[in-house]
N, C-alpha and C positions, 0 to 999 in steps of 0.2 A: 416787132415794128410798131404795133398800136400799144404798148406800153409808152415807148421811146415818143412816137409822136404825143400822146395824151399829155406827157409830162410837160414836153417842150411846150404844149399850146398852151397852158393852165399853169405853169410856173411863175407866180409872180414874184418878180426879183429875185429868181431864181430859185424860188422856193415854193414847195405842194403842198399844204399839210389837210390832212385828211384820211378819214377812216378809212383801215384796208378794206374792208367790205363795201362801204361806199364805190372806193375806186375800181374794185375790179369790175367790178355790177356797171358802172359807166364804162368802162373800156370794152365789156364785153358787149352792152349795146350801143355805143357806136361803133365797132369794129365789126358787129357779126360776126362775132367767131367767139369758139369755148374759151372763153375763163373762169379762171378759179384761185383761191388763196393761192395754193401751191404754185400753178403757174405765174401768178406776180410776182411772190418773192424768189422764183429761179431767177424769171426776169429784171428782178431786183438787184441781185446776188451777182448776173452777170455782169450787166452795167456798174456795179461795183468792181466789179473786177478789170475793168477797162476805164477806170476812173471817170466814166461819163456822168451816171452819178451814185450818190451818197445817200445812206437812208439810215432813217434809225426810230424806234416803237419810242414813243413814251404816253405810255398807261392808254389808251386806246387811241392813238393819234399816231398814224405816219405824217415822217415829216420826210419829204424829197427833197434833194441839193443838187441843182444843176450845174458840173462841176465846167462848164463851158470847155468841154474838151473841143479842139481842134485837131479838120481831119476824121477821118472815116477811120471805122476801127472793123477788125475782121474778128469776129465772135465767135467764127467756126472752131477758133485756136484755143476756145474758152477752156480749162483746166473743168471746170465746173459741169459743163456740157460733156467733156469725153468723159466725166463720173459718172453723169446719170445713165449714158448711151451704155456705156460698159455694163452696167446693173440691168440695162434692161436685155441686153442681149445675153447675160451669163443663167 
C-alpha cells in the first residue's frame, strides 16, 4: 500500500521517474516499514500485473506510469504472489 500511495501522490501527469534506490529509501521513510530493492520491484511487478501501473529501468532511471486503473483490484489473486508464497513455503 505505501508503494501504491507514494506513486499516486508524486505522479506527475501521471508519471514518477526516479532512481530505484531514491524511491524505496523514501517510501521506506515515510511509511515506517522495511523496504528494499526487492520488495519494490515485486510491488512493481504486481501492479504491473493488474495494470495499475507500468514500469520500466532506462540506465539508472525508473520511470512509473500511472495506468489510471478504475475500481479496486484484489492482488491476493496475483499469479506473482502465490509464486513467491509457494517458494517460501516449499
Amino acid at each position: 500500500m505505501a508503494v501504491f500511495r507514494h506513486v499516486k501522490t508524486r505522479a506527475a501527469m501521471g508519471k514518477l521517474s526516479c532512481r530505484p534506490r531514491t524511491l524505496y529509501r523514501q517510501i521506506r521513510y515515510e511509511a515506517a516499514k522495511q523496504m528494499n530493492m526487492a520488495k519494490l520491484q515485486v510491488c512493481l511487478d504486481v501492479f504491473a500485473e493488474f495494470d495499475i501501473f507500468s514500469f520500466e529501468t532506462r540506465e539508472e532511471e525508473l520511470e512509473i506510469y500511472d495506468l489510471n486503473r478504475k475500481g479496486k483490484a484484489d492482488i491476493n489473486g496475483s499469479k506473482i504472489l502465490k509464486r513467491l508464497f509457494a517458494a517460501l513455503s516449499a
